[in-house]
Backbone bond lengths (Angstrom), bond angles and torsions (degrees), N, CA, C in turn:
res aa  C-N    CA-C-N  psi(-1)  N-CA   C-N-CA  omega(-1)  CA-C   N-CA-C  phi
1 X - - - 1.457 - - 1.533 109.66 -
2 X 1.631 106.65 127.83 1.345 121.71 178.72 1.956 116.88 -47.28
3 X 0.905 139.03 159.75 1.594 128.92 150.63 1.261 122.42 -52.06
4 X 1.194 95.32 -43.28 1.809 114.50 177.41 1.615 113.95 -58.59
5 X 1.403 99.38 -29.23 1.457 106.77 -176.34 1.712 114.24 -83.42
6 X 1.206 82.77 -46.87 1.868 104.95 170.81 1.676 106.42 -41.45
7 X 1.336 104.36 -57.80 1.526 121.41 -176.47 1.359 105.92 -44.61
8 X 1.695 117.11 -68.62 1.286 111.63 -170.15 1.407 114.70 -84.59
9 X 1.229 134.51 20.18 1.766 147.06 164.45 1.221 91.62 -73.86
10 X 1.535 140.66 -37.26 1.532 135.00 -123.75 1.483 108.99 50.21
11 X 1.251 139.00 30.59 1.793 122.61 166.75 1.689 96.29 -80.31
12 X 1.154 104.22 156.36 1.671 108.33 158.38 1.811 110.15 -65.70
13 X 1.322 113.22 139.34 1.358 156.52 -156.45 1.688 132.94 -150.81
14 X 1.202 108.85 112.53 1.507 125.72 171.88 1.556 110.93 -31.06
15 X 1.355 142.08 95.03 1.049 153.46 -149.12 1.779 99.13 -88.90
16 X 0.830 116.59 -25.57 1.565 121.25 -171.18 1.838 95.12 -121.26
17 X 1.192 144.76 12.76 1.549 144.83 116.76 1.923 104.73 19.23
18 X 1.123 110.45 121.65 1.877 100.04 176.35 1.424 96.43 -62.11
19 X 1.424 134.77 -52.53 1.637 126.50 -144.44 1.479 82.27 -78.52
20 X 1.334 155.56 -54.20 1.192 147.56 -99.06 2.010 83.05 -106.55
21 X 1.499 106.85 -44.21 1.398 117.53 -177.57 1.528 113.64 -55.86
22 X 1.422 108.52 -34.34 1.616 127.30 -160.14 1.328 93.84 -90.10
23 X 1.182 125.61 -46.43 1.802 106.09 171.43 1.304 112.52 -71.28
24 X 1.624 127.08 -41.38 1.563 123.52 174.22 1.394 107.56 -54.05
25 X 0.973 154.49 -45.54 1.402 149.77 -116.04 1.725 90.65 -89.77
26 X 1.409 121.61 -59.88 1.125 131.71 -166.13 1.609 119.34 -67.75
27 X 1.248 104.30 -42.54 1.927 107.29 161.65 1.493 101.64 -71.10
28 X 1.223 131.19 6.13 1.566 106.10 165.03 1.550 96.23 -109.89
29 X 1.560 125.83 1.52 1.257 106.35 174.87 1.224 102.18 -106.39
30 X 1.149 146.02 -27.51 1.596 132.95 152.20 1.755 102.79 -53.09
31 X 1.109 148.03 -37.30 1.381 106.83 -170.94 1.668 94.16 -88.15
32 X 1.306 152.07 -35.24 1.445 137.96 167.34 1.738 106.91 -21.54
33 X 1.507 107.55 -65.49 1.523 116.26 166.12 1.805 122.99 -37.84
34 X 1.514 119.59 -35.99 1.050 122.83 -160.07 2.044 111.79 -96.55
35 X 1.620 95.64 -21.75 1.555 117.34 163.39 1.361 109.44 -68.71
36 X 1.213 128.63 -28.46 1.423 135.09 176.62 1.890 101.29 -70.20
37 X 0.978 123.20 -15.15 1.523 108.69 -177.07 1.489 121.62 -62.55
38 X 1.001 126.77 139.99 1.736 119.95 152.25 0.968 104.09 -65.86
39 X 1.674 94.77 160.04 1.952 119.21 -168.66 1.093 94.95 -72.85
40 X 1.880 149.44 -23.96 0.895 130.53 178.48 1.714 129.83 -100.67
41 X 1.300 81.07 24.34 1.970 92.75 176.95 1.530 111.54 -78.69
42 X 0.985 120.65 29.14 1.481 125.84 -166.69 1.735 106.33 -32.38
43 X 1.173 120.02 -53.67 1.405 118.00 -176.30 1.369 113.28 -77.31
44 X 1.363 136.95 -21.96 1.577 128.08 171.60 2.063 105.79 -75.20
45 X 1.159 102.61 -37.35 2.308 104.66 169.03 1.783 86.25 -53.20
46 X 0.979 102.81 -69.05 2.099 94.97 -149.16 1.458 86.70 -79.28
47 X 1.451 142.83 20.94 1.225 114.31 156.81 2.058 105.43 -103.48
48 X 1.177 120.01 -24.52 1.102 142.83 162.14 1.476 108.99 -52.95
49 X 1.528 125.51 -49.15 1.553 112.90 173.48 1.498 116.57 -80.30
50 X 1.402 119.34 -25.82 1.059 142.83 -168.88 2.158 93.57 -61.16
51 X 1.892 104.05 -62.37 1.624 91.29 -178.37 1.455 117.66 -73.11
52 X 1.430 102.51 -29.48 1.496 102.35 -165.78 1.429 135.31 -80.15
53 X 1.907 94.30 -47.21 1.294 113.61 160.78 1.898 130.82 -42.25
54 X 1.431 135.26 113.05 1.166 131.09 173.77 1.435 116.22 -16.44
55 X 1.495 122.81 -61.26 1.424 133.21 170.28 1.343 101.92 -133.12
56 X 1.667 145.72 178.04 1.121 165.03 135.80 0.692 128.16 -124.73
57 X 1.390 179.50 -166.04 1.529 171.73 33.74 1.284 106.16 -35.22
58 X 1.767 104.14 158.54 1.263 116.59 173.87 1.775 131.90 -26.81
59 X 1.386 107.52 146.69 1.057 92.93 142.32 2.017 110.69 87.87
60 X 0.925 116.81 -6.07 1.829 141.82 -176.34 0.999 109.50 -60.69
61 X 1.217 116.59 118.39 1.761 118.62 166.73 1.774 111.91 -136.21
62 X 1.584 98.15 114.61 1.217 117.45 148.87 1.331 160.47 -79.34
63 X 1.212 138.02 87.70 1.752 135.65 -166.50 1.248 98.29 -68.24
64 X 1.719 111.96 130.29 0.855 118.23 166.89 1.356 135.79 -81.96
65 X 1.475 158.74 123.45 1.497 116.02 47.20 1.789 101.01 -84.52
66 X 1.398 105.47 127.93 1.551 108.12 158.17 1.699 127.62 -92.97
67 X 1.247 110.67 143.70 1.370 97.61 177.72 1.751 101.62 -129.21
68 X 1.410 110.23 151.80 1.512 119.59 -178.80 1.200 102.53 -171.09
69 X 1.298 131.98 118.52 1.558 151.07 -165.98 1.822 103.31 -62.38
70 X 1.314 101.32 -38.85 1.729 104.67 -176.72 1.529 106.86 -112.61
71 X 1.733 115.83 15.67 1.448 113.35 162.81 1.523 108.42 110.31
72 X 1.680 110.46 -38.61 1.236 136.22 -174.36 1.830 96.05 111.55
73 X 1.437 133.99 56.31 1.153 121.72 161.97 1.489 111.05 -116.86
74 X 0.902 97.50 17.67 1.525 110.22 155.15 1.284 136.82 -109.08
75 X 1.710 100.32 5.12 1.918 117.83 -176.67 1.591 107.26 -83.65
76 X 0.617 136.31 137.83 1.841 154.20 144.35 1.618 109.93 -94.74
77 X 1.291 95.50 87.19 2.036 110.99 167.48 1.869 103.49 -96.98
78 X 1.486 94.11 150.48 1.344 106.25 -167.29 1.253 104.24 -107.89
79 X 1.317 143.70 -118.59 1.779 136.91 148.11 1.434 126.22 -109.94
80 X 1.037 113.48 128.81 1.720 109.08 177.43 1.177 105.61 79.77
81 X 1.675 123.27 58.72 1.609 133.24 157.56 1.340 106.03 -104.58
82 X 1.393 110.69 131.20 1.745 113.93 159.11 1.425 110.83 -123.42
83 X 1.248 108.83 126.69 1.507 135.45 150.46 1.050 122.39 -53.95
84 X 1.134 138.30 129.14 1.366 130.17 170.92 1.482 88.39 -122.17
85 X 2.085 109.52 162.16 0.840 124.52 -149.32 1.616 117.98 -76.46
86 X 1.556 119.57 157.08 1.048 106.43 177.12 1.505 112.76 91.63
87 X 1.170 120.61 10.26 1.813 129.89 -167.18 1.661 97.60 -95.65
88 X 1.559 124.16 132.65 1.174 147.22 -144.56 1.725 83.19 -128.72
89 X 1.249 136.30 83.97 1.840 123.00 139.73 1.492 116.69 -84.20
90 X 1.784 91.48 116.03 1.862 98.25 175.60 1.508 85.95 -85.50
91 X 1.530 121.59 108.26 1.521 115.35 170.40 1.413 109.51 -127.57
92 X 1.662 98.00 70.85 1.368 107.64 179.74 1.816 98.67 -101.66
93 X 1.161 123.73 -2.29 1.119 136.29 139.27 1.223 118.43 -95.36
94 X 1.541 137.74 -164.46 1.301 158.72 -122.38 1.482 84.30 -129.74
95 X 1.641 126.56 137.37 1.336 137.06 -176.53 1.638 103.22 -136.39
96 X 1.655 131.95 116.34 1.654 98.08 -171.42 2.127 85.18 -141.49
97 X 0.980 81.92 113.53 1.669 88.36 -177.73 1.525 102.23 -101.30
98 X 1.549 128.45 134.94 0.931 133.25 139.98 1.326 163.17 -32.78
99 X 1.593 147.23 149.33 1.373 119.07 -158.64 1.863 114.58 -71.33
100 X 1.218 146.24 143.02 1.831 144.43 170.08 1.283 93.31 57.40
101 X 1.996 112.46 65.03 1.521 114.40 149.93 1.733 102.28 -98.02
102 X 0.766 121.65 157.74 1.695 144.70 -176.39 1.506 88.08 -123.03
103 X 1.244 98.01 120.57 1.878 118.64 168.32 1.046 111.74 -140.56
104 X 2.059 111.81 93.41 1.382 118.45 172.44 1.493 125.86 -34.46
105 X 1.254 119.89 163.39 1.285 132.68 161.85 1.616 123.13 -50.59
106 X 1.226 129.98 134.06 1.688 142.28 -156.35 1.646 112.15 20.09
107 X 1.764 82.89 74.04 1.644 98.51 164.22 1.025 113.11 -97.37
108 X 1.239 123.68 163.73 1.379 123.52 170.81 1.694 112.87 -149.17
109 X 1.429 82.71 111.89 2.229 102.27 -179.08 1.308 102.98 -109.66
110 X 1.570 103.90 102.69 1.738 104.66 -178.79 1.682 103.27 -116.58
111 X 1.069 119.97 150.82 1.540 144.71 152.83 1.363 146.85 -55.40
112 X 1.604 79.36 -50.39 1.739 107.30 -165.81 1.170 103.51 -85.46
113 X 1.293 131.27 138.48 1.685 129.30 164.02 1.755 86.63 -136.58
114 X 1.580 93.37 160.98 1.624 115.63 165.58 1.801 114.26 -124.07
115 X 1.583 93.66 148.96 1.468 95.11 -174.27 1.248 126.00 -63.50
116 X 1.393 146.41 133.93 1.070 155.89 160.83 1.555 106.19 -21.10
117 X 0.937 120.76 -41.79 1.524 116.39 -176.02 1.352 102.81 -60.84
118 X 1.009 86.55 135.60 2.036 103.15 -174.99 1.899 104.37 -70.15
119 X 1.344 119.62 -50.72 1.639 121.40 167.25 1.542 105.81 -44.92
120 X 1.252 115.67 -67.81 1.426 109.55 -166.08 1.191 112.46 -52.27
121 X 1.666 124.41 -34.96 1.645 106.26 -178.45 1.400 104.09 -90.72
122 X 1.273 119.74 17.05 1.413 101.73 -179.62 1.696 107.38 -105.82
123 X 1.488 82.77 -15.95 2.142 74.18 159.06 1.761 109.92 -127.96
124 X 1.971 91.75 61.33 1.289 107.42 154.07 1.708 117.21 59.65
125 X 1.227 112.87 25.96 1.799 121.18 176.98 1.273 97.61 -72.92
126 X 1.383 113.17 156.97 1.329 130.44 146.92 1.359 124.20 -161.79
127 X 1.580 144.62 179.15 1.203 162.69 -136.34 1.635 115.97 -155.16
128 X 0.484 110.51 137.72 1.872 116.67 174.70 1.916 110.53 -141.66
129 X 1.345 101.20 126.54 1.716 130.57 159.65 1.165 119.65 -100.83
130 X 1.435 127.49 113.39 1.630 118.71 169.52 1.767 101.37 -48.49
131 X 1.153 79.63 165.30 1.835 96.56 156.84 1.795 102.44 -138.48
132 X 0.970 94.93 159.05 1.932 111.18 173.86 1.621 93.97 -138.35
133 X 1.725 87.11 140.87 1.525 108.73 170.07 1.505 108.05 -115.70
134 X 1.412 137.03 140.55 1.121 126.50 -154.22 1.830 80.53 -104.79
135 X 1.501 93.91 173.64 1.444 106.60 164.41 1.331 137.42 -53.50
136 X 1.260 116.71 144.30 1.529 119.73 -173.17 1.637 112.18 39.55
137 X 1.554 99.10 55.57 1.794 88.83 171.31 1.714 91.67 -105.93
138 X 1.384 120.30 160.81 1.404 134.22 144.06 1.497 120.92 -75.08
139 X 1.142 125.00 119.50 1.606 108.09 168.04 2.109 93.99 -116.66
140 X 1.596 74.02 138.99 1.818 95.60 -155.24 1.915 74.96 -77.58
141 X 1.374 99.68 165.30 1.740 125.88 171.74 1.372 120.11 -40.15
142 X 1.112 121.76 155.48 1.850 109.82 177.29 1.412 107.92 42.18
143 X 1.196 145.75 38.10 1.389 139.62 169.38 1.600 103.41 -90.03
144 X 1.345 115.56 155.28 1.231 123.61 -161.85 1.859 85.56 -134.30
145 X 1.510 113.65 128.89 1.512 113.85 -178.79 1.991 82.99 -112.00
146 X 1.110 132.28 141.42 1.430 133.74 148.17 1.050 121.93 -89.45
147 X 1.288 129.58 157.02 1.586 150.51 150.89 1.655 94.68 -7.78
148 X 2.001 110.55 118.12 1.531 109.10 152.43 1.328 110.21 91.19
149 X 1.694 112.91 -19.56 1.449 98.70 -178.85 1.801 111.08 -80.00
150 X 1.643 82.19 161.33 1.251 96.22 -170.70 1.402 91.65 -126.46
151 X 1.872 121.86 126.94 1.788 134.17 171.65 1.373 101.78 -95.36
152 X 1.452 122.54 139.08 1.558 103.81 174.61 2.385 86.87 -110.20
153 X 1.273 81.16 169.43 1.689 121.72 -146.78 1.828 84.25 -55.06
154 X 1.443 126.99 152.90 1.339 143.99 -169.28 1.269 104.32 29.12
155 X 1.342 125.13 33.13 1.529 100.50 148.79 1.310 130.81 -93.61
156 X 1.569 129.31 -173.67 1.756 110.65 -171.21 1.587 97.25 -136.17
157 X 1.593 114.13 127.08 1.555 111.74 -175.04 1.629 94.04 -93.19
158 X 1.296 109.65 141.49 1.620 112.45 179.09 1.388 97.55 -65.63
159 X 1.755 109.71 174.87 1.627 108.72 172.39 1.307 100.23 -94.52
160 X 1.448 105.42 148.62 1.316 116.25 160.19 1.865 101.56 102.19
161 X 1.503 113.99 -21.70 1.466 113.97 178.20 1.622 115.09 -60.52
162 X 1.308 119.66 174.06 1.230 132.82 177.43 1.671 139.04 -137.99
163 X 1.149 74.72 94.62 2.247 78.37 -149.46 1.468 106.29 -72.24
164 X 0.854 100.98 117.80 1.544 126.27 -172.00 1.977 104.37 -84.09
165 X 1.697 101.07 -48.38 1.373 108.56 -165.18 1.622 104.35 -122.73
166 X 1.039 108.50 -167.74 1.427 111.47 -177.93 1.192 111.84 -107.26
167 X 1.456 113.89 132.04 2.103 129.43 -167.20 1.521 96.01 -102.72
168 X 1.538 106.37 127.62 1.662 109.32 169.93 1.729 99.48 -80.45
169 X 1.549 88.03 -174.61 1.682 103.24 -152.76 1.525 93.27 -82.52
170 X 1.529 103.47 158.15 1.523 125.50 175.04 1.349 104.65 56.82
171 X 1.425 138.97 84.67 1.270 138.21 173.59 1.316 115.07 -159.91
172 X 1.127 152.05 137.70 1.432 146.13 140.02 1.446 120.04 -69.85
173 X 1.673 98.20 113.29 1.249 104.63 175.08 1.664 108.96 -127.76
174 X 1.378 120.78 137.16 1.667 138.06 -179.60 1.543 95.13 -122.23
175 X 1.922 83.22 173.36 1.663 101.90 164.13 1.396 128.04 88.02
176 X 1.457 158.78 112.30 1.391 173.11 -73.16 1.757 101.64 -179.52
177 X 1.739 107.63 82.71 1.367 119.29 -2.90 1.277 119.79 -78.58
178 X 1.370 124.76 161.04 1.621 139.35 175.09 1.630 98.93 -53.35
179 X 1.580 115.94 131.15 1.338 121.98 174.52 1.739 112.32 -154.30
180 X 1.476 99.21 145.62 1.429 89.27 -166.06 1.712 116.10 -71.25
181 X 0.821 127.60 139.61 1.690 137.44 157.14 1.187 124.86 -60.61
182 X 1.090 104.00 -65.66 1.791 116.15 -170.63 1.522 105.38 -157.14
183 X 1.191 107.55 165.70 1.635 138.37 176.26 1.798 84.58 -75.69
184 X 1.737 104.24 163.19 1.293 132.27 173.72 1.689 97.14 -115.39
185 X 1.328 107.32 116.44 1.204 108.10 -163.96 1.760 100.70 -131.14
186 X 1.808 106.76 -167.59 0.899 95.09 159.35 1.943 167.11 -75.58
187 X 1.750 72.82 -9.15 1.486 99.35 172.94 1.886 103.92 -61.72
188 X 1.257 121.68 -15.51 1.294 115.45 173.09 1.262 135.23 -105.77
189 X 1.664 94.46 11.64 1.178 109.45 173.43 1.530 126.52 -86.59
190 X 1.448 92.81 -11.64 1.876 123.45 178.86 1.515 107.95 -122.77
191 X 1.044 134.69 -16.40 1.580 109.57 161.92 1.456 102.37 -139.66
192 X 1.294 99.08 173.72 1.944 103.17 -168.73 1.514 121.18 -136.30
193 X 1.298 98.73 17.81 1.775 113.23 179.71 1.577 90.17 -158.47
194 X 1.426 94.31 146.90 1.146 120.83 176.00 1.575 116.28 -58.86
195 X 1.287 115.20 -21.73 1.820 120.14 166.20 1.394 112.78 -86.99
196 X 1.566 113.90 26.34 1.537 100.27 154.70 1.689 104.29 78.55
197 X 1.562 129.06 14.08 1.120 125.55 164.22 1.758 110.56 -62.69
198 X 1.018 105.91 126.09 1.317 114.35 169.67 1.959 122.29 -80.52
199 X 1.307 94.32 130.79 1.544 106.28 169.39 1.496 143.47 -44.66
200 X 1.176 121.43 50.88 1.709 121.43 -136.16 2.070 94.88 -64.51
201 X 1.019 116.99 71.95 1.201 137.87 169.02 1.811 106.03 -43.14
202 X 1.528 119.82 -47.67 1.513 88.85 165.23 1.525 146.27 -86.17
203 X 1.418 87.47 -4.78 1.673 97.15 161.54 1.130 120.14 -91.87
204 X 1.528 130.15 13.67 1.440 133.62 170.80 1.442 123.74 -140.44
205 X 1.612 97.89 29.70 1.355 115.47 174.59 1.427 113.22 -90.03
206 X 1.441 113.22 -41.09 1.387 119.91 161.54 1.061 128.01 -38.27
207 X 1.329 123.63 -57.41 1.374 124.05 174.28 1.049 123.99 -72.39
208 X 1.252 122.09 -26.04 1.966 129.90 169.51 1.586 100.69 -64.87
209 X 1.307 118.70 -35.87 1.152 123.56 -161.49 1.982 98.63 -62.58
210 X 1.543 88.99 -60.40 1.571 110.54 -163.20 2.007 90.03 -49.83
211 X 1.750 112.60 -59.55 1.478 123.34 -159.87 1.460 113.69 -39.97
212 X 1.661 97.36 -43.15 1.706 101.84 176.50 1.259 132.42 -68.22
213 X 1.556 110.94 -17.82 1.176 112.22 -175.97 1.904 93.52 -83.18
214 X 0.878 148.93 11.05 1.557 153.83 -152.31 1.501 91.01 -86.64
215 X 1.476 122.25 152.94 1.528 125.19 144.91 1.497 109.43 -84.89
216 X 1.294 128.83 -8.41 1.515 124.18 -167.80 1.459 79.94 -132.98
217 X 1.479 100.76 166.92 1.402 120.28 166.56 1.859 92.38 -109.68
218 X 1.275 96.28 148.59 1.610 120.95 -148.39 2.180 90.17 -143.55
């Protein structure tokens, strides 16, 4: 069995492998190329996730500087994800985000882990776990996703937490390690800060109204 093969089994694998380097080498020189864009190249970013990326869907927005160990050809985007800047994918495993996730600024969703055994990382082994992000989650700023986790769909990771395990859907969960708090309920369906600001829902029905009818998220 190849390294390459090893790699995508999840077994631990020679990280510096010649073939394994020779396919990496080149998705890290297209995304070097793709950090070079202006903020207003809108169509050269979504034509860039569009070849490189595993899948993309409509509608993708990235802040630039991006970082992703394999370029991002190991990402699966759904429709209506934004990046904000400074976002770290270790997607030396499998990366599969959902459609209207919000991913604060210097996140970091990694894959790769190495074995505890002190030999094995010292001649450079490692391991990779997908993770999946379900739909419409937020991941708050400085959030750290690890190896394997699994987010289920509208929930919101605080910034700065560290998810160790996997968060079911609709919940707010914070904190190192990341743990859930509470259900997303209806009390948040009417106010949107913790001081009891209220939701002025008919002056922002219009525009939800108009957004959904969209083929892109805008």
């Amino acid at each position: 069995m190849t390294q390459i093969e090893r790699m995508k089994k999840g077994l631990v694998y020679d990280t510096c492998d010649k073939e394994i380097m020779e396919k990496q080498h080149p998705f890290q020189e297209k995304l070097w190329e793709f950090n070079q864009l202006k903020p207003c190249e809108h169509r050269e970013k979504e034509a860039y996730m569009k070849e490189v990326f595993a899948e993309c869907g409509e509608g993708c927005y990235i802040e630039l500087p991006f970082r992703a160990s394999w370029g991002g050809s190991h990402i699966h985007f759904g429709n209506g994800i934004y990046v904000n800047s400074n976002v770290m994918f270790v997607d030396d495993g499998h990366i599969y985000v959902g459609n209207r996730v919000l991913i604060g600024p210097n996140v970091v969703i990694a894959t790769a882990n190495h074995p505890l055994d002190p030999e094995l990382r010292r001649y450079e082994m490692q391991y990779n776990r997908d993770v999946h992000i379900g739909e419409n989650v937020w991941i708050g700023a400085g959030a750290i996703i690890l190896p394997g986790v699994h987010i289920g769909k509208n929930s919101v990771i605080g910034a700065g937490s560290v998810v160790t395990r996997d968060i079911p859907e609709k919940v707010l969960a914070v904190g190192t390690p990341c743990h859930v708090v509470r259900e997303i309920g209806e009390r948040d369906h009417e106010f949107y800060s913790r001081q009891d600001d209220r939701i002025d829902w008919e002056s922002l029905s219009g525009i939800c109204a108009a957004k959904s009818k969209l083929p892109k998220f805008q």
